[in-house]
C-alpha positions in Angstrom: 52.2 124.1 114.8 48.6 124.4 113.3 45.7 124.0 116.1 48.1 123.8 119.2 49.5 127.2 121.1 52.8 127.8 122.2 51.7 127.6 126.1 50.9 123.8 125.1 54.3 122.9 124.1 56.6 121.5 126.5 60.2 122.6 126.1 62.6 119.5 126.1 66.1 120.7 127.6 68.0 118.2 125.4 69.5 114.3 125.8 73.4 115.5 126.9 74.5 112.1 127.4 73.4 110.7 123.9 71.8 107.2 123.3 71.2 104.8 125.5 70.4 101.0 124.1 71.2 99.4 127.4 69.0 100.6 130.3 65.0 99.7 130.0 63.0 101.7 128.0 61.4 102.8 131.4 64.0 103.7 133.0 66.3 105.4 131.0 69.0 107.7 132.9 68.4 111.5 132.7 69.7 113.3 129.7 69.5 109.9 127.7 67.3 108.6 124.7 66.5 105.4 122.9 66.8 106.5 119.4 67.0 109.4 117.4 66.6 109.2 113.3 67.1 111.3 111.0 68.2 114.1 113.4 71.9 115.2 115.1 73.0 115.7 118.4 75.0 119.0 119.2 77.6 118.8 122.1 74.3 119.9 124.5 72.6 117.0 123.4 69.7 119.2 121.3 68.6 118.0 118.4 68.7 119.7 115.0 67.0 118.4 111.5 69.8 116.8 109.6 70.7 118.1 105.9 69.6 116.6 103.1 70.9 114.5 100.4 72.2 115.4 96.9 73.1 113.1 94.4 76.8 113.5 93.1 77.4 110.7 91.3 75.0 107.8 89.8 77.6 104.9 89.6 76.3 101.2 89.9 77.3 99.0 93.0 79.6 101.7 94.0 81.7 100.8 97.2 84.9 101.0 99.6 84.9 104.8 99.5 87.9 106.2 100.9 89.9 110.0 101.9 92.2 111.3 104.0 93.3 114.4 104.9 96.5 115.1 103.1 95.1 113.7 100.1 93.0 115.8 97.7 90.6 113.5 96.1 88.1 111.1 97.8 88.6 107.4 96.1 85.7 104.5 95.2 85.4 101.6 93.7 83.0 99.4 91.1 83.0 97.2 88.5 86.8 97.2 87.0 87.1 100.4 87.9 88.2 103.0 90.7 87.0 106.5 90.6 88.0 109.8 91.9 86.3 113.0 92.9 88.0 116.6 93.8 86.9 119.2 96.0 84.5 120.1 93.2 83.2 117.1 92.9 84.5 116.1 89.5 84.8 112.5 88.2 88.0 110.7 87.3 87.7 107.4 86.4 90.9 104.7 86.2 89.4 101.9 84.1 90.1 97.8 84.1 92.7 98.0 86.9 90.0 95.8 89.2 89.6 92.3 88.3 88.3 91.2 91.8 85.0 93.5 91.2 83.0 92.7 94.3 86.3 92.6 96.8 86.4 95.6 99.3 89.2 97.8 98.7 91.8 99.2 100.9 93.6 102.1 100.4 96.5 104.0 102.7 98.5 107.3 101.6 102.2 108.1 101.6 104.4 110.5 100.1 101.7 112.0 97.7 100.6 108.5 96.7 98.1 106.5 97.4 98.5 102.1 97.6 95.7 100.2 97.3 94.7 96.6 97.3 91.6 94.2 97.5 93.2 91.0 97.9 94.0 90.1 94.1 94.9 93.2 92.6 97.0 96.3 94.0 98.2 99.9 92.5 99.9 102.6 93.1 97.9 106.2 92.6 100.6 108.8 92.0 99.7 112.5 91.9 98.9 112.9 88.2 96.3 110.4 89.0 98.3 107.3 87.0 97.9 103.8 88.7 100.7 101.4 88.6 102.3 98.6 90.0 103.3 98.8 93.8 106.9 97.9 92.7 108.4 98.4 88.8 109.0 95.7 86.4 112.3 93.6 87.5 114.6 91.8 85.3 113.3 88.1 84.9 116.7 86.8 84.1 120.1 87.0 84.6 122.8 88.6 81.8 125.7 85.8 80.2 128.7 87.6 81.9 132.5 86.5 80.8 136.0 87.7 81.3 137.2 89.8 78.6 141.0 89.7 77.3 142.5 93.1 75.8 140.0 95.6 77.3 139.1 96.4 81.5 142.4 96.8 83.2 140.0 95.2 86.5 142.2 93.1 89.0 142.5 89.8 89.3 140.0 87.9 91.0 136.3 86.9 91.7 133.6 89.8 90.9 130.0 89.4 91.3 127.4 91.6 88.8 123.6 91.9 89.2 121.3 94.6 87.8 118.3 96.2 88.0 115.3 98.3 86.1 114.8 102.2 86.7 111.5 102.9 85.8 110.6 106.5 84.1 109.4 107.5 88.0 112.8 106.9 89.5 111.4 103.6 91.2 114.2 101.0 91.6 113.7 97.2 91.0 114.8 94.2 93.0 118.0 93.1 91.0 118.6 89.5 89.6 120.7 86.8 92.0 124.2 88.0 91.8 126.5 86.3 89.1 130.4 85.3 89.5 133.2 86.0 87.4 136.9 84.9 87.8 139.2 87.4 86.3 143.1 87.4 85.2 144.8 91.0 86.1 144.1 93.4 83.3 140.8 91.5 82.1 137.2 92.9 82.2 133.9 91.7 82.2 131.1 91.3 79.2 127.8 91.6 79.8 125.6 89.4 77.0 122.4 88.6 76.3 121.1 91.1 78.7 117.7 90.9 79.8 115.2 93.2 78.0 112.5 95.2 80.1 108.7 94.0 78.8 106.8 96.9 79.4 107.8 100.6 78.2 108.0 102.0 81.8 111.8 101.5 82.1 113.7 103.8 81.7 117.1 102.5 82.3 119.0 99.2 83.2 121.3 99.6 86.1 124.9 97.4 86.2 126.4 96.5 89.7 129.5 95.2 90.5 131.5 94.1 93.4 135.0 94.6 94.2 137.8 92.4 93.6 137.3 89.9 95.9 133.8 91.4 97.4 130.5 91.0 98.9 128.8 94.3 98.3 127.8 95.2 95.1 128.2 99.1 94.1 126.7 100.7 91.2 128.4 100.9 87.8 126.6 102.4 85.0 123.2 102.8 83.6 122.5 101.7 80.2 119.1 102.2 77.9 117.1 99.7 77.4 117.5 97.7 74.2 121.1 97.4 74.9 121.8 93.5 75.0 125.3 93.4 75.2 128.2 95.9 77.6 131.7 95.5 78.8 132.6 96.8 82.1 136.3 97.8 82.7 137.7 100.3 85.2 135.5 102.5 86.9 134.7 104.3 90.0 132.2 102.7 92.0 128.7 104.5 93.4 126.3 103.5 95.6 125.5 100.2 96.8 123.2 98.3 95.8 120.4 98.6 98.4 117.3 96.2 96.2 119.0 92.8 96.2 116.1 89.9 97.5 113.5 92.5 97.1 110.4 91.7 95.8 107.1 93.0 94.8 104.8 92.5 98.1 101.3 90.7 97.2 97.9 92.0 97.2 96.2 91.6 100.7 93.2 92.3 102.3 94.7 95.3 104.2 97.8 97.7 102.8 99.2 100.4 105.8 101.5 102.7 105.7 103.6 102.8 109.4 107.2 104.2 110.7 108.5 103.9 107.1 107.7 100.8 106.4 104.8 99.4 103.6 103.0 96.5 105.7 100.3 94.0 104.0 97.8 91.5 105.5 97.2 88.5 103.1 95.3 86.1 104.7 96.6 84.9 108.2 100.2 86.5 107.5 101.2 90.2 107.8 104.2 91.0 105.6 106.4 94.2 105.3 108.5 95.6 103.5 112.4 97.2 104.0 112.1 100.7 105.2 111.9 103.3 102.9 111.2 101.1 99.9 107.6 100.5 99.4 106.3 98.1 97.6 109.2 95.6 98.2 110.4 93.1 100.7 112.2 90.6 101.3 109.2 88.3 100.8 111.6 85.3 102.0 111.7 86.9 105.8 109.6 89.7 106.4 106.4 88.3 107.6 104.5 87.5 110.5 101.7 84.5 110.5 98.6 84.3 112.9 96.0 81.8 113.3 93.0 83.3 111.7 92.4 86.0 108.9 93.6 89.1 109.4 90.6 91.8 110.1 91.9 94.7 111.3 95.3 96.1 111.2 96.1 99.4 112.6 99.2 101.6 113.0 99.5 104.1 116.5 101.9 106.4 118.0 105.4 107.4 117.1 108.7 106.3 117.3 110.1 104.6 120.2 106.2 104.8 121.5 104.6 103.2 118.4 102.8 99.7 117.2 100.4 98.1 115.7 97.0 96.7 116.3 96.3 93.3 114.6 93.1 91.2 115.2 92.8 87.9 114.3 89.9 85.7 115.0 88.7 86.3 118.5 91.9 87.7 119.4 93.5 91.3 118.9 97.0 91.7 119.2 99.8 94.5 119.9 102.9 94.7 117.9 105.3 96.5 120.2 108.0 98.8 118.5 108.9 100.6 115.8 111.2 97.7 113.9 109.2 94.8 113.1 112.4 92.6 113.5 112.1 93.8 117.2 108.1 93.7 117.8 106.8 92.3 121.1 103.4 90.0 120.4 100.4 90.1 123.2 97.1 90.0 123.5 96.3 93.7 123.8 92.1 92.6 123.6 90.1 89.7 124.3 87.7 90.2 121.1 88.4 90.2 117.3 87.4 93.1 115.0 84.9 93.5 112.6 86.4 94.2 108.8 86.6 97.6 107.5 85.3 98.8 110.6 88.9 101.0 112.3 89.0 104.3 111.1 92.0 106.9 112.9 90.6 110.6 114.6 92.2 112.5 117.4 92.4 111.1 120.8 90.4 113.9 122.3 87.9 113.7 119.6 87.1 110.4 121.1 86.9 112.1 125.3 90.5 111.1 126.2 92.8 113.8 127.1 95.7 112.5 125.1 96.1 114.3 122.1 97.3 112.9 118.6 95.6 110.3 116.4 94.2 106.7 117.5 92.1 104.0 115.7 88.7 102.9 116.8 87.0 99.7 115.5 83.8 97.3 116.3 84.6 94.2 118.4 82.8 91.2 117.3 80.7 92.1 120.5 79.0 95.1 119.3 81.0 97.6 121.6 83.6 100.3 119.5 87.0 100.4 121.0 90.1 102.6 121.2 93.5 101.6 120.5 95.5 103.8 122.7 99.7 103.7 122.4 101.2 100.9 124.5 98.6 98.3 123.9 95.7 99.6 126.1 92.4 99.0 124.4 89.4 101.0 125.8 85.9 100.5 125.2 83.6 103.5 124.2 80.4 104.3 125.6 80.5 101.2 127.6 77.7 101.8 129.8 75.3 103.2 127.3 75.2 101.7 124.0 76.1 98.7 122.1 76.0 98.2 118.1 74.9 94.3 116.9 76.9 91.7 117.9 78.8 89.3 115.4 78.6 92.2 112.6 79.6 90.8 109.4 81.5 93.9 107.9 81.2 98.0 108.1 82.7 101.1 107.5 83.4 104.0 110.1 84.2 107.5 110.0 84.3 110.6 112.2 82.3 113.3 110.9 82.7 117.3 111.5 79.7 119.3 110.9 78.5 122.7 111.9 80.6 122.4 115.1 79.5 118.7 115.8 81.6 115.7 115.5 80.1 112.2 115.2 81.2 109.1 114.5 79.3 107.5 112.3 79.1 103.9 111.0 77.3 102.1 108.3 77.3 98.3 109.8 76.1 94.9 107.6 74.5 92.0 109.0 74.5 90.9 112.9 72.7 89.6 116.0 71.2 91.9 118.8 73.5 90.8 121.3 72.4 90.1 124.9 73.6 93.2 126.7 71.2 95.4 124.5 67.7 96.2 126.0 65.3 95.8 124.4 61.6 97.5 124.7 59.4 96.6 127.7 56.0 96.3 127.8 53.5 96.7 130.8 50.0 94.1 130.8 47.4 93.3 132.9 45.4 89.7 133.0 42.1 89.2 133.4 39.5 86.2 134.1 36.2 86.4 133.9 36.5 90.0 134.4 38.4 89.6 137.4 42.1 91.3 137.6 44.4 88.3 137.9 48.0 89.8 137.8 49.9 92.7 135.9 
């Protein structure tokens, strides 16, 4: 430093414990500070000039950015569009899928693919980087279906048909409501008037059947679309039909992937769909209504020792269980969430000594939380710091750097909330000259 020697420094030993908004200014702990811009804090509690910025991208009113680990593109959104950058940093864009342009988007990853919604609109982002529907096309009718004399050999009795769609990507429809047929030994059935796919996707239209005299419906053949009119006769049956009452879940604020299932908050009401088949539900029974709007919805744990987080208004609430048909409701934590604040990271990440990954959030009070298996919620740097209180929205994130890891949040609107100190001042009062109090 120009003008002043090295013997006139003073060597500052570093701030180990980190911020402190809490304590007076005049008193802060040892190894604490107030505030520290534009700098980072090593695991020692030294500071170190934070990088720089580069621009990557100059995109207007760009927003819910998005990655995760397994996935190898990070995700945005603006305008009609969403947009996608590699490892390189090249730009995809998927035009006019977005018609709600100012709605935050959320996004969750399975199976290569990542589901997304923003309340009105949703998608599917396969591999290739193609965004479609959450579920394929479905039939939006039924087929005329008669008995037919001369041709089937089929037993007599009642038979019930429905059918499906098979898009191009293998993805299975919910099939129509099944139809009846009473048949004379030796008859077989005629399929008419069968209901045509309206978008190119579909690659085949499936025929079910049940048994003489059934319940369960087994597969029967596949025919191409275009097709209007099929007789069935005897055959051997294949699987069963696993899609009937399934139907394409809505768009909702929130879309998470958990224990197999697809689940989706829309407003006050979490729905989910069957296991295994994403996308779909049985829309008639598969949901769960609170008293407020969803805000938060996060997955932890595994198996027998898994749940789910869910606040709603000033509550937050713990799903017990891996079946939703089975899930135990309390009150896991006395404060809502603020939206798009949770984020998952490692448990020890966060100073527990559990390992495996947990979600964090904002409380409306200002304090970040942990969402621990079992239903325990802990608060994080209690003591020490506090964020504004009644936050409107945010966004969270851990971040990894040169050996550091911090998390980081970007935070919209609030109050400074009365548990946060704020700075002191020291003054003296005079009178005529005369010292009258400090």
């Amino acid at each position: 430093m120009a003008g002043v020697s090295e013997d006139e420094l003073t060597p500052l030993m570093g701030w180990p414990q980190g911020i402190n908004n809490k304590a007076k200014e005049h008193a802060l702990p040892d190894g604490t500070l107030r505030a520290a811009d534009n700098v980072d804090l090593d695991n020692e509690g030294k500071m170190q000039v934070r990088p720089g910025r580069a621009l990557i991208s100059s995109i207007t009113n760009l927003h819910s950015v998005w990655s995760h680990p397994q996935y190898p593109f990070m995700l945005a959104a603006a305008g009609n569009h969403l947009y996608s950058w590699d490892d390189n940093l090249d730009l995809e864009q998927l035009s006019d899928v977005i018609t709600a342009v100012d709605a935050p988007v959320s996004y969750d990853f399975k199976s290569g693919s990542v589901y997304w919604t923003n309340g009105t609109d949703s998608g599917r982002i396969f591999p290739d980087f193609v965004n479609l529907p959450w579920a394929p096309e479905a039939p939006g009718g039924q087929p005329t279906v008669t008995a037919t004399t001369g041709a089937g050999g089929l037993y007599a009795g009642t038979y019930q048909l429905a059918i499906t769609y098979l898009d191009d990507r293998g993805r299975e429809s919910g099939s129509t409501l099944a139809t009846e047929v009473q048949l004379a030994d030796g008859q077989g059935i005629t399929l008419t008037d069968i209901p045509q796919p309206q978008g190119s996707d579909t690659a085949y239209i499936r025929i079910y059947l049940s048994g003489q005299n059934g319940e369960i419906l087994y597969w029967v053949r596949n025919i191409l679309p275009g097709l209007s009119t099929v007789t069935i006769g005897v055959h051997t049956p294949g699987k069963q039909l696993e899609m009937q009452f399934l139907k394409a879940l809505p768009a909702g604020q929130i879309t998470k992937m958990h224990n197999g299932r697809h689940l989706v908050a829309r407003g006050k009401v979490l729905i989910w769909a069957e296991a295994d088949h994403y996308g779909m539900g049985k829309l008639h029974a598969n949901y769960l209504s609170f008293d407020d709007t969803i805000t938060l919805m996060e997955p932890v744990g595994q198996a027998s020792n898994s749940g789910l987080y869910v606040a709603a208004g000033k509550r937050t609430y713990y799903l017990q269980g891996s079946d939703p048909k089975n899930w135990q409701k309390f009150i896991a934590y006395t404060q809502g969430a603020v939206p798009r604040t949770s984020a998952v990271a490692e448990a020890s990440d966060l100073g527990f000594q559990s390992s495996g990954p947990v979600p964090y959030w904002l409380d409306k009070n200002g304090q970040y939380v942990v969402g621990l298996p079992g239903g325990v919620v802990s608060r994080m740097h209690e003591k020490n710091y506090s964020a504004p209180a009644n936050v409107q929205s945010g966004a969270s994130a851990m971040r990894e750097y040169q050996g550091m890891k911090h998390l980081i949040a970007s935070l919209r609107g609030g109050s400074q909330t009365g548990i946060r100190a704020t700075d002191s001042i020291s003054a003296e009062i005079f009178t005529n000259g005369i010292r009258q109090s400090s």
